[in-house]
mmCIF file of the N, C-alpha and C atoms, coordinates in Angstrom:
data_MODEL
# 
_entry.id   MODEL 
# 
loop_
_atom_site.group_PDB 
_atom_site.id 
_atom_site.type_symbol 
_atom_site.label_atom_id 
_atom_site.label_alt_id 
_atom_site.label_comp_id 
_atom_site.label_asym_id 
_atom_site.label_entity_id 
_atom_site.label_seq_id 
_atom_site.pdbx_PDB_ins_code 
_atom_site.Cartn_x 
_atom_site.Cartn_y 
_atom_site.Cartn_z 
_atom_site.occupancy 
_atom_site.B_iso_or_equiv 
_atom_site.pdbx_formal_charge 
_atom_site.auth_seq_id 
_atom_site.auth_comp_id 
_atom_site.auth_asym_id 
_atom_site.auth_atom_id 
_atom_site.pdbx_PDB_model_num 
ATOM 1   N N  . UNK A 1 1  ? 0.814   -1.197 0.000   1.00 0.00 ? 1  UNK A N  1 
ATOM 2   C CA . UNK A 1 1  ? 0.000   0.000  0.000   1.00 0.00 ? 1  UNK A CA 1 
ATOM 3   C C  . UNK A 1 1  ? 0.862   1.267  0.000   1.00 0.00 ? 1  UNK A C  1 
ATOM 4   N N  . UNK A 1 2  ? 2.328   0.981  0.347   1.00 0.00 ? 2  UNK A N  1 
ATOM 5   C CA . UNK A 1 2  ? 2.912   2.580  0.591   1.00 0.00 ? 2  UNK A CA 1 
ATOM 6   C C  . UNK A 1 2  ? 3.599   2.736  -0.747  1.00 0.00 ? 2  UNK A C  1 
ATOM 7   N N  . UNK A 1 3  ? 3.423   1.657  -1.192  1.00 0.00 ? 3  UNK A N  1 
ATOM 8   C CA . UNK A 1 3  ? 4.221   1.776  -2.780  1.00 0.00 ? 3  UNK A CA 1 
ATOM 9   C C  . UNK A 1 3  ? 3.288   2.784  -3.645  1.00 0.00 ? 3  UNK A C  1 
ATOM 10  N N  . UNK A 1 4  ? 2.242   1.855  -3.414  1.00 0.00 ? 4  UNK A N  1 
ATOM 11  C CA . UNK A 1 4  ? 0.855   3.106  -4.606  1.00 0.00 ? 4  UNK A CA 1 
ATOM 12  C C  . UNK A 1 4  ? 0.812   4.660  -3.842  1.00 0.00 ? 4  UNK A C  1 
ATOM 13  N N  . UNK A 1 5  ? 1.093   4.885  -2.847  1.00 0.00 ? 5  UNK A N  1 
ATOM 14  C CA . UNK A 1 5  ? 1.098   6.095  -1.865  1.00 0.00 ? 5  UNK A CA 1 
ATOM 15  C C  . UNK A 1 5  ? 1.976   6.890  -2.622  1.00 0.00 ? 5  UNK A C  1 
ATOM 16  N N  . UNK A 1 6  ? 3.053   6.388  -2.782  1.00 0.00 ? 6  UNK A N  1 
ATOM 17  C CA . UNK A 1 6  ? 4.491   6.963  -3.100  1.00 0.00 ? 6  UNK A CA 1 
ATOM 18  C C  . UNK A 1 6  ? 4.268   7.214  -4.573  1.00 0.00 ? 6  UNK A C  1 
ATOM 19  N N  . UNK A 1 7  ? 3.796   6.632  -5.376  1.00 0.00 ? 7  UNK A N  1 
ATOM 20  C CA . UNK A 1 7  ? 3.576   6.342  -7.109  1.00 0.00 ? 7  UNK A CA 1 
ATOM 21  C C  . UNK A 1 7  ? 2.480   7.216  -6.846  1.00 0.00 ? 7  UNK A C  1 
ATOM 22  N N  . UNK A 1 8  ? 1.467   7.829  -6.400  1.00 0.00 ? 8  UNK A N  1 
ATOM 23  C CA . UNK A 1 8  ? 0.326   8.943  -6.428  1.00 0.00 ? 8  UNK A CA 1 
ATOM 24  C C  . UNK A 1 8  ? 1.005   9.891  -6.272  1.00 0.00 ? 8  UNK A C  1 
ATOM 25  N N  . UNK A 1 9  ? 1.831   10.014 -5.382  1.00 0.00 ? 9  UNK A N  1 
ATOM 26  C CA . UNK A 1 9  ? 2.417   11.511 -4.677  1.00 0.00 ? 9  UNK A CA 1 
ATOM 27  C C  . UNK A 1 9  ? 3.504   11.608 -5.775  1.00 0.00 ? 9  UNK A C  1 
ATOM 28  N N  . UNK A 1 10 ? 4.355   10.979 -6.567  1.00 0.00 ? 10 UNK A N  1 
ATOM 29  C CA . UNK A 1 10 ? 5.342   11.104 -7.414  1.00 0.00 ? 10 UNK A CA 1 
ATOM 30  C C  . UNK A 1 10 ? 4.753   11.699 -8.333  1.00 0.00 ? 10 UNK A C  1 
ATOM 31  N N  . UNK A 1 11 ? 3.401   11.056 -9.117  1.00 0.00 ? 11 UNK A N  1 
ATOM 32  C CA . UNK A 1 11 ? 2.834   11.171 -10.325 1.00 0.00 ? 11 UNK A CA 1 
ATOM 33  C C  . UNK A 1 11 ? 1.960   12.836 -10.101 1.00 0.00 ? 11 UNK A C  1 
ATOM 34  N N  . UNK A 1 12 ? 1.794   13.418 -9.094  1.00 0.00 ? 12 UNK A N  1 
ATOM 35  C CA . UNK A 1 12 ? 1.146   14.050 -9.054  1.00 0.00 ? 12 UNK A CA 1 
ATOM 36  C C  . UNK A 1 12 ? 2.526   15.559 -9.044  1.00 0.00 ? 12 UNK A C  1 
ATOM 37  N N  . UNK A 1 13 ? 3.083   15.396 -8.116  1.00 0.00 ? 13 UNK A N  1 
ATOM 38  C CA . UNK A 1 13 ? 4.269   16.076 -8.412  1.00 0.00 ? 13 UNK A CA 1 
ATOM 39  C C  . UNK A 1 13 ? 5.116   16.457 -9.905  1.00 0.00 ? 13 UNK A C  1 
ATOM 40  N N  . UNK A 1 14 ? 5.453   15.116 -10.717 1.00 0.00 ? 14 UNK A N  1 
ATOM 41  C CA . UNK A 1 14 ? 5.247   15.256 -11.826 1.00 0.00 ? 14 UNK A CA 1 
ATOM 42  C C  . UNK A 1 14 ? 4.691   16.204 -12.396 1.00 0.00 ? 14 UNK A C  1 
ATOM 43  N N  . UNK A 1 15 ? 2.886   15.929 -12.647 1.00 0.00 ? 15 UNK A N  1 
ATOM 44  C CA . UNK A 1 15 ? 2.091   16.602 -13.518 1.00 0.00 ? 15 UNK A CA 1 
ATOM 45  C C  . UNK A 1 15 ? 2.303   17.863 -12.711 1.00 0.00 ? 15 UNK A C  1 
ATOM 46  N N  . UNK A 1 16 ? 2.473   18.001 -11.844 1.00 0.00 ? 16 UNK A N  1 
ATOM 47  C CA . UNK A 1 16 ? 2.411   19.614 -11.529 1.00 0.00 ? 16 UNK A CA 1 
ATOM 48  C C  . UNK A 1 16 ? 3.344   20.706 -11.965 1.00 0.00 ? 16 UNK A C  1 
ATOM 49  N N  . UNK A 1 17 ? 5.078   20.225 -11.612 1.00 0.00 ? 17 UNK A N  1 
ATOM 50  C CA . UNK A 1 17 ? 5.820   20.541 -12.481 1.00 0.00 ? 17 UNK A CA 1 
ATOM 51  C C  . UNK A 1 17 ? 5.623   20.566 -14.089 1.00 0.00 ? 17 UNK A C  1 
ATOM 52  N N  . UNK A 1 18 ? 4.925   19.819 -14.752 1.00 0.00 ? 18 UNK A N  1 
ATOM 53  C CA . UNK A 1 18 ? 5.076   19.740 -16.258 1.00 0.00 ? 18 UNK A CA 1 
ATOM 54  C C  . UNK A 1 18 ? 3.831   20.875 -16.480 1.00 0.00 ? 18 UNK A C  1 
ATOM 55  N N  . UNK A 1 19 ? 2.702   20.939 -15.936 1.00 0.00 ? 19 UNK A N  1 
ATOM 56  C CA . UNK A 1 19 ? 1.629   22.101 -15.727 1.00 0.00 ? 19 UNK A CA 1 
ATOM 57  C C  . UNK A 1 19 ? 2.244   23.822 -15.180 1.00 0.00 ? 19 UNK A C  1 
ATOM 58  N N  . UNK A 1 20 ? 3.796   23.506 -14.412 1.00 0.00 ? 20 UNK A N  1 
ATOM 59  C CA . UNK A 1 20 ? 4.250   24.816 -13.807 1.00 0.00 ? 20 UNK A CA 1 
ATOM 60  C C  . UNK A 1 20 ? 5.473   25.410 -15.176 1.00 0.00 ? 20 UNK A C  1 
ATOM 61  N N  . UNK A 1 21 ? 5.375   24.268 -15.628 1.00 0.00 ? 21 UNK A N  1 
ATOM 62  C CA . UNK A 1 21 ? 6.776   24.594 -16.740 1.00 0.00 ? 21 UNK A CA 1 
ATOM 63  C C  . UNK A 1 21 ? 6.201   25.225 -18.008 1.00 0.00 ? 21 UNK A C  1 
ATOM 64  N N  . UNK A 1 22 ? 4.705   24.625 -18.387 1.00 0.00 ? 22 UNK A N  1 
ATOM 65  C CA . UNK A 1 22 ? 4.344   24.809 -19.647 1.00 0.00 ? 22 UNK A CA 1 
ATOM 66  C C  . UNK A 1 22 ? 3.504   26.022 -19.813 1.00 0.00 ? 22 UNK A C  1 
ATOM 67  N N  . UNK A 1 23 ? 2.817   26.698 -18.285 1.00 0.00 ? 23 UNK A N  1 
ATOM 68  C CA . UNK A 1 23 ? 2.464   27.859 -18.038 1.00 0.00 ? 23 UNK A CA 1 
ATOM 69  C C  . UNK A 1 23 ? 3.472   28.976 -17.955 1.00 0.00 ? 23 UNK A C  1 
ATOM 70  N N  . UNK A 1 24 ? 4.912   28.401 -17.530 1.00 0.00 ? 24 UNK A N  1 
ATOM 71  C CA . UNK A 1 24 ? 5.605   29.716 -17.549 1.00 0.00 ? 24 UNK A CA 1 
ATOM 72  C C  . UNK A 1 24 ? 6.015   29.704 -19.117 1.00 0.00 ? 24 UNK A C  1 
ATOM 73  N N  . UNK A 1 25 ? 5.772   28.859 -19.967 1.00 0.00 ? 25 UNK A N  1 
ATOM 74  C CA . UNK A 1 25 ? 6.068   28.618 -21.213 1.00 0.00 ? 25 UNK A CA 1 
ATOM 75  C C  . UNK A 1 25 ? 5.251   29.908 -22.083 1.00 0.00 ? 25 UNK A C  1 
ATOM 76  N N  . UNK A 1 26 ? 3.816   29.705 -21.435 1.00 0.00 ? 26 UNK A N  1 
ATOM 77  C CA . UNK A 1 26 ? 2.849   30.568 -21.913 1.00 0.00 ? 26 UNK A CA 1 
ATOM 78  C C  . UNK A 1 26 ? 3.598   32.060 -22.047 1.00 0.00 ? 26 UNK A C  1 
ATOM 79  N N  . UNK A 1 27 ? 3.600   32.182 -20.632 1.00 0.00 ? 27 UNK A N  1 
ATOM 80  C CA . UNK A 1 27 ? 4.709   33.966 -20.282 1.00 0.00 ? 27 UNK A CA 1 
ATOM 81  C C  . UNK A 1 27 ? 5.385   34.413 -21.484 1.00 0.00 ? 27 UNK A C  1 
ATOM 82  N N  . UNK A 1 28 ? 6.335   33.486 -21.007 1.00 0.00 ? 28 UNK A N  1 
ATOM 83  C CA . UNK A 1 28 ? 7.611   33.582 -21.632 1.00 0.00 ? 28 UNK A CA 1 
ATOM 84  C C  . UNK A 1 28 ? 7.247   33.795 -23.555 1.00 0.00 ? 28 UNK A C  1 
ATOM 85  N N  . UNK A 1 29 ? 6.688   33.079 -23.824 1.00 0.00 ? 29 UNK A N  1 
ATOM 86  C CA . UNK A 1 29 ? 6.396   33.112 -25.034 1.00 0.00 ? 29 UNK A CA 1 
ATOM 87  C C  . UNK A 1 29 ? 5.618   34.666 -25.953 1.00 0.00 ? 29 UNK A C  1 
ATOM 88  N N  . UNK A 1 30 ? 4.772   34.903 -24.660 1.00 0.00 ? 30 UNK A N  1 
ATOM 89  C CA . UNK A 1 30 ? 3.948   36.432 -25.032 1.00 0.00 ? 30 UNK A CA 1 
ATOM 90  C C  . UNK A 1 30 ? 4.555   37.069 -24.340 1.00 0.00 ? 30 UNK A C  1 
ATOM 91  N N  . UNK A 1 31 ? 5.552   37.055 -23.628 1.00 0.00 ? 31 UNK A N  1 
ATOM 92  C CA . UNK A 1 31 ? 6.590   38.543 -23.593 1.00 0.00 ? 31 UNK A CA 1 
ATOM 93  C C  . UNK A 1 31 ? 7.104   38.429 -24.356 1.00 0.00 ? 31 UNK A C  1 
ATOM 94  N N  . UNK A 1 32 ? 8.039   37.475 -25.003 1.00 0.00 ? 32 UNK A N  1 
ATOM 95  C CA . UNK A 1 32 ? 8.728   37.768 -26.234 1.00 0.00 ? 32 UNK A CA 1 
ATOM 96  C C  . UNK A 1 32 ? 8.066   38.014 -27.203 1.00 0.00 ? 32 UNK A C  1 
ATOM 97  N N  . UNK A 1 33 ? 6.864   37.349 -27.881 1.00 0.00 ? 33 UNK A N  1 
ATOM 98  C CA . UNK A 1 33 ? 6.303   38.421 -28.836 1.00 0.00 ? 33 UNK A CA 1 
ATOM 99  C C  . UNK A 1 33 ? 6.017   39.440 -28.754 1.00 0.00 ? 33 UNK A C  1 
ATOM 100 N N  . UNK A 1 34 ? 5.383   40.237 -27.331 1.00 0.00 ? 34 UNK A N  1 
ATOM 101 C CA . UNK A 1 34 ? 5.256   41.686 -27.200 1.00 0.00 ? 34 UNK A CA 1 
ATOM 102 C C  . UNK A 1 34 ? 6.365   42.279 -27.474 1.00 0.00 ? 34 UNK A C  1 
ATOM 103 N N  . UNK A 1 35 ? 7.911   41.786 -27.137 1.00 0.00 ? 35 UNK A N  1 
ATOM 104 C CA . UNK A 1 35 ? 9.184   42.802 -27.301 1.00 0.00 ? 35 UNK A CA 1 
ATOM 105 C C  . UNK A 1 35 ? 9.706   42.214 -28.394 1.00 0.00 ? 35 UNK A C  1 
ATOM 106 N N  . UNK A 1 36 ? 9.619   41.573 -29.090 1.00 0.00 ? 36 UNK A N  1 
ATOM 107 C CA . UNK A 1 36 ? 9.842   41.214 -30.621 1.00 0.00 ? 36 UNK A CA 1 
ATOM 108 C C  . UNK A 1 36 ? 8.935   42.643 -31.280 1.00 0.00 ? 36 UNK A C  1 
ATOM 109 N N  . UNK A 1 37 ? 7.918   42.578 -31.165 1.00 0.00 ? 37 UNK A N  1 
ATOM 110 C CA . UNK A 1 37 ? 6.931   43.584 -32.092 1.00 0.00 ? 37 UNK A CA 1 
ATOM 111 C C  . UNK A 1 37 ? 6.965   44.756 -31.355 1.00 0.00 ? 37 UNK A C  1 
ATOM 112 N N  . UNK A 1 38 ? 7.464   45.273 -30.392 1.00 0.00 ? 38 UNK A N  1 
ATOM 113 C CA . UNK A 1 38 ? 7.960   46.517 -29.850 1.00 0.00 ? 38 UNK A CA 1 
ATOM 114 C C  . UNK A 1 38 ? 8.922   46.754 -31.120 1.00 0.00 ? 38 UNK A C  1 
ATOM 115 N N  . UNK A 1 39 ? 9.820   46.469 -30.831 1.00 0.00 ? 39 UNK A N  1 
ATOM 116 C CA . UNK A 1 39 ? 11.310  46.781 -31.772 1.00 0.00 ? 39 UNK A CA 1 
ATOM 117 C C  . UNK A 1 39 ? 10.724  46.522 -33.662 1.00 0.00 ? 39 UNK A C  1 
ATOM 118 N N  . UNK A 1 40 ? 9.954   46.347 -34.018 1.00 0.00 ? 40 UNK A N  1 
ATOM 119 C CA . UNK A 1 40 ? 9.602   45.214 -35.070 1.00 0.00 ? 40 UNK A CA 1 
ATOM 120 C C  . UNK A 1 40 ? 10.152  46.268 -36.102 1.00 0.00 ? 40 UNK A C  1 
ATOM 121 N N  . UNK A 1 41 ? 10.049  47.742 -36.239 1.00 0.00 ? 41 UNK A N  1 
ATOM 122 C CA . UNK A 1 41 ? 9.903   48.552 -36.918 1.00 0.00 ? 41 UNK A CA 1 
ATOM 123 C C  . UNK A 1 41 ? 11.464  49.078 -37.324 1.00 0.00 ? 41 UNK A C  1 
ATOM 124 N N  . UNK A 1 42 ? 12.113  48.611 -36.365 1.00 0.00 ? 42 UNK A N  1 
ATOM 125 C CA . UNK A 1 42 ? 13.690  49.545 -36.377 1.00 0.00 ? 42 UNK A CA 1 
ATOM 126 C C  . UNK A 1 42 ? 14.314  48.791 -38.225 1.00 0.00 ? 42 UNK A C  1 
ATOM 127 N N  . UNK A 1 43 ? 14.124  47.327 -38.310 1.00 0.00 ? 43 UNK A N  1 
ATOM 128 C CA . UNK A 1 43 ? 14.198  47.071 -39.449 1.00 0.00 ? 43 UNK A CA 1 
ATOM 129 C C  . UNK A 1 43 ? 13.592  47.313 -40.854 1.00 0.00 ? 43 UNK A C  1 
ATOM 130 N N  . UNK A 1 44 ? 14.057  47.448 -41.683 1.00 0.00 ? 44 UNK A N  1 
ATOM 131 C CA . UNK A 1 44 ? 12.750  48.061 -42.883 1.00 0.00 ? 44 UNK A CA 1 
ATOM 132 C C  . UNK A 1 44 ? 12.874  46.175 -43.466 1.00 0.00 ? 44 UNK A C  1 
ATOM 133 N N  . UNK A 1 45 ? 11.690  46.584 -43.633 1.00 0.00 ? 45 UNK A N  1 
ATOM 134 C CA . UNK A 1 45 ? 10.990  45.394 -44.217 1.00 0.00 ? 45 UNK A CA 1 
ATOM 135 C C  . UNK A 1 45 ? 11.481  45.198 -45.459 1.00 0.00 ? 45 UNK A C  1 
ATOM 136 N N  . UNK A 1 46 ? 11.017  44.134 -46.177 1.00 0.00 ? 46 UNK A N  1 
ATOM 137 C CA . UNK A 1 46 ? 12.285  43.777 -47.594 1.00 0.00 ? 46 UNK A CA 1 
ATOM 138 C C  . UNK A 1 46 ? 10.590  43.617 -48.370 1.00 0.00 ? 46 UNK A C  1 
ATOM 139 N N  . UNK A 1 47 ? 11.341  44.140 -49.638 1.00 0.00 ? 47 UNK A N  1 
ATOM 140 C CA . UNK A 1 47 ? 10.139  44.586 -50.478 1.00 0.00 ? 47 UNK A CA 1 
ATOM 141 C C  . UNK A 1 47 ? 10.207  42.927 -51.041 1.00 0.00 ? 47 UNK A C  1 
ATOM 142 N N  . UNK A 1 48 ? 8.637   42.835 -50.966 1.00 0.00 ? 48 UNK A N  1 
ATOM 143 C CA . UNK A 1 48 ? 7.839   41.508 -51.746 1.00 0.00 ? 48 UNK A CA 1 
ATOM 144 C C  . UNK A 1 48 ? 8.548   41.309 -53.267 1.00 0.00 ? 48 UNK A C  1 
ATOM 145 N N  . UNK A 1 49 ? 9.376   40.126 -53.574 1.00 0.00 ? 49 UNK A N  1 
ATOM 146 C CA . UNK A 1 49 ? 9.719   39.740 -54.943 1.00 0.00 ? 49 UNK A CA 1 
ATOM 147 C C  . UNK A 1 49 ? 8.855   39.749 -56.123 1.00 0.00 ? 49 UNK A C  1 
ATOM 148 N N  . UNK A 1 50 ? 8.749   39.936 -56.637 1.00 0.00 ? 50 UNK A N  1 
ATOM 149 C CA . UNK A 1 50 ? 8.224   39.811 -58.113 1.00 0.00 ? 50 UNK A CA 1 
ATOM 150 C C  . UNK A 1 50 ? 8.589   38.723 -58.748 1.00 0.00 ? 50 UNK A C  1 
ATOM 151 N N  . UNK A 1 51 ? 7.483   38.077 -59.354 1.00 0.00 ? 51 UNK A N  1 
ATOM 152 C CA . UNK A 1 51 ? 7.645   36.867 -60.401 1.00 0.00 ? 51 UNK A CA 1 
ATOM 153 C C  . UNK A 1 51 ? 7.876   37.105 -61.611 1.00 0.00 ? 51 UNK A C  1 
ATOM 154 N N  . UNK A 1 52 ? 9.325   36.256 -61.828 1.00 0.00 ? 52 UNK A N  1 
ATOM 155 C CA . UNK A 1 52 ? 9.512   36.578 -63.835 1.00 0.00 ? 52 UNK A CA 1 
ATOM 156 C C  . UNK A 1 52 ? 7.986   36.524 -64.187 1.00 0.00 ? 52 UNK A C  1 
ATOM 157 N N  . UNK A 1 53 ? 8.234   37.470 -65.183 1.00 0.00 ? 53 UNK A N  1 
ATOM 158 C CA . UNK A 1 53 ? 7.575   37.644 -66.150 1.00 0.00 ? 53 UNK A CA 1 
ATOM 159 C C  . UNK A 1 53 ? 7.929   36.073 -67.086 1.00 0.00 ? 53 UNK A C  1 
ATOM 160 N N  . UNK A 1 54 ? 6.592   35.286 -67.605 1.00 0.00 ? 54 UNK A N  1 
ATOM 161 C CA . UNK A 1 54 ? 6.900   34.597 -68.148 1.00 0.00 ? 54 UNK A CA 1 
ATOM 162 C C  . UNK A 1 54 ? 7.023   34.699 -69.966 1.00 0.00 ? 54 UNK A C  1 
ATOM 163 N N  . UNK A 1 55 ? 7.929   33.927 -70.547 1.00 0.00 ? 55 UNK A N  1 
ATOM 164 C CA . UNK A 1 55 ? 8.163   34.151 -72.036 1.00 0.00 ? 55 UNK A CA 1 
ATOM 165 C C  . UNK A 1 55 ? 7.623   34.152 -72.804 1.00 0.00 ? 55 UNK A C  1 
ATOM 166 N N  . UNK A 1 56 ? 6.741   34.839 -73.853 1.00 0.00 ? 56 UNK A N  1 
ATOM 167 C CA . UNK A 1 56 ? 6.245   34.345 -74.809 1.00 0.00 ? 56 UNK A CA 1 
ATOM 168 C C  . UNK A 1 56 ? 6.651   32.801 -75.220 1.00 0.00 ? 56 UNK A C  1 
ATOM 169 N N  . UNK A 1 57 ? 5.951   31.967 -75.773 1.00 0.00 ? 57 UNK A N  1 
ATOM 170 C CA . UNK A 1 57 ? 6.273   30.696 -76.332 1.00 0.00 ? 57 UNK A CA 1 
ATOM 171 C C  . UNK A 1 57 ? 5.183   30.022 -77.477 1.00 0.00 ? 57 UNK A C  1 
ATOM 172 N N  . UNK A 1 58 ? 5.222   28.988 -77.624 1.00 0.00 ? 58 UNK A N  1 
ATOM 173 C CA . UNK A 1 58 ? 4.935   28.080 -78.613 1.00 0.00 ? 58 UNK A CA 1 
ATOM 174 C C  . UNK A 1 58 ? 3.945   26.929 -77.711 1.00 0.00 ? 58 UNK A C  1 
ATOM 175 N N  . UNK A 1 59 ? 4.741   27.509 -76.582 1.00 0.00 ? 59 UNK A N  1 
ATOM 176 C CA . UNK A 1 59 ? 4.410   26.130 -75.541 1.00 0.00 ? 59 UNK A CA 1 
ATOM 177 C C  . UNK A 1 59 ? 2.804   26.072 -75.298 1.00 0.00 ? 59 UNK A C  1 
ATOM 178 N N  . UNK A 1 60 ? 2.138   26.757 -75.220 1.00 0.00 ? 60 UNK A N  1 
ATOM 179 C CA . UNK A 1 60 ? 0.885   26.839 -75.104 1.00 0.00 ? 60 UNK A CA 1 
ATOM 180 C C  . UNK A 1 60 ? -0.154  26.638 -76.021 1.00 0.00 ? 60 UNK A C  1 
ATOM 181 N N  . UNK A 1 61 ? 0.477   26.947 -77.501 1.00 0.00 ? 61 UNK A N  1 
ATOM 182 C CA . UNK A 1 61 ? -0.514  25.854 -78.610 1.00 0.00 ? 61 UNK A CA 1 
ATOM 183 C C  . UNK A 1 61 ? 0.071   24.706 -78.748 1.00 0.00 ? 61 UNK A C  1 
ATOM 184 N N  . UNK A 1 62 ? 1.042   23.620 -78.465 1.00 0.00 ? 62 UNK A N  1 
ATOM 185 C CA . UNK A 1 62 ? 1.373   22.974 -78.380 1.00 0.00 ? 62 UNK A CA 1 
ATOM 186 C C  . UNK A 1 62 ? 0.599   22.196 -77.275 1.00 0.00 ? 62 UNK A C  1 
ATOM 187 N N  . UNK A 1 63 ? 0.425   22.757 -75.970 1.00 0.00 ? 63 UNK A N  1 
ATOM 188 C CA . UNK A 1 63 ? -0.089  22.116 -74.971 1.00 0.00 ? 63 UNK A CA 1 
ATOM 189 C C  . UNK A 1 63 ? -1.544  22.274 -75.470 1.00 0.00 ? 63 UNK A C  1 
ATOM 190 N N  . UNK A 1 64 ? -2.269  23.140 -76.188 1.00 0.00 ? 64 UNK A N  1 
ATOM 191 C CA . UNK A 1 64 ? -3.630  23.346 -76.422 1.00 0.00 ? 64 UNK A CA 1 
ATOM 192 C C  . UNK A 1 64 ? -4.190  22.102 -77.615 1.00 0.00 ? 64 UNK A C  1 
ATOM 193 N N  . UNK A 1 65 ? -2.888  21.921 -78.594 1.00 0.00 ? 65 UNK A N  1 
ATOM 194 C CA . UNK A 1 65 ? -2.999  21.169 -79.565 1.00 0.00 ? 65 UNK A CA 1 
ATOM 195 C C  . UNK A 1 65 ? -2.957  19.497 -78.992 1.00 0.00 ? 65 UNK A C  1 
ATOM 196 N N  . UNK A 1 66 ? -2.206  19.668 -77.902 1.00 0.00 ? 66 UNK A N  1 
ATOM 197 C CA . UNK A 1 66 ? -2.055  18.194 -76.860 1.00 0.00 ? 66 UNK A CA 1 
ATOM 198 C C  . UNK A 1 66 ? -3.493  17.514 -76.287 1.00 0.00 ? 66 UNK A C  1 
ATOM 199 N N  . UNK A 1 67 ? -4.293  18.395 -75.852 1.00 0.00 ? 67 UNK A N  1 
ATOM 200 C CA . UNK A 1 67 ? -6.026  18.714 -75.285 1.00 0.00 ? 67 UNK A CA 1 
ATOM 201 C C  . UNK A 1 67 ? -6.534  18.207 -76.627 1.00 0.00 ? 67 UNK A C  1 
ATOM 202 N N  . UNK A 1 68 ? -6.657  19.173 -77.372 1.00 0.00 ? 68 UNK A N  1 
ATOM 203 C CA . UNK A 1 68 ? -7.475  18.919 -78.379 1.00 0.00 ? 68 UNK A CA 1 
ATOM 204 C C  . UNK A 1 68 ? -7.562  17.244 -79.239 1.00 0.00 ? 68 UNK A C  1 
ATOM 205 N N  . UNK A 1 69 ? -6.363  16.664 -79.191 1.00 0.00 ? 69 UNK A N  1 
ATOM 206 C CA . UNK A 1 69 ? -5.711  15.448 -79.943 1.00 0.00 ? 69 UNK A CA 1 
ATOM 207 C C  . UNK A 1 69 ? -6.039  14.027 -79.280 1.00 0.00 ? 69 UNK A C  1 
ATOM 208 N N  . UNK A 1 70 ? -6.171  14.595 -77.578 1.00 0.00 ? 70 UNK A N  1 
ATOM 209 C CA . UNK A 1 70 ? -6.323  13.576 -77.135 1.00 0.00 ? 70 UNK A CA 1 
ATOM 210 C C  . UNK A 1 70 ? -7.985  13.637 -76.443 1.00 0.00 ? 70 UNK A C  1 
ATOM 211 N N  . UNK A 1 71 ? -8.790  14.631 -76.923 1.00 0.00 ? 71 UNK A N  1 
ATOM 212 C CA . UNK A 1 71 ? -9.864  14.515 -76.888 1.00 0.00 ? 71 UNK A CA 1 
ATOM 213 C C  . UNK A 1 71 ? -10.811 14.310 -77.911 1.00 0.00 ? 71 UNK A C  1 
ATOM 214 N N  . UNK A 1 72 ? -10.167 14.636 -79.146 1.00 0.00 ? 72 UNK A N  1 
ATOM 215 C CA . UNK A 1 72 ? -11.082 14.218 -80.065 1.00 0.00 ? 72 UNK A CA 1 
ATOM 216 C C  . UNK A 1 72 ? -10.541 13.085 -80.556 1.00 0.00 ? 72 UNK A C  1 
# 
């Protein structure tokens, strides 16, 4: 009986620590995003890339002529 005593009181200790760790997790986590996005501005942001422009081609009545060939 003092074995299961000891295995309740362990297991409960346990979960409490893993419940005290993952709440200060919470904290910790939304202070650093609040002082991440404090400062957020000192960097300039990097302008959005642009996609090549794609090439004129051939490739597209070819692929249209591909549709058509294997549907009729």
């Amino acid at each position: 009986m003092a074995d299961i005593g000891q295995g309740l009181v362990l297991m409960v200790a346990g979960m409490g620590i893993v419940y005290a760790f993952l709440t200060a997790l919470i904290f910790v986590t939304k202070f650093a995003c609040a002082f991440v996005a404090k400062f957020d501005g000192i960097l300039p942001q990097d302008a959005p890339k642009k996609a090549p422009a794609k090439a004129a081609s051939n490739d597209d009545a070819d692929i249209a002529l591909a549709i058509a060939v294997a549907l009729g």
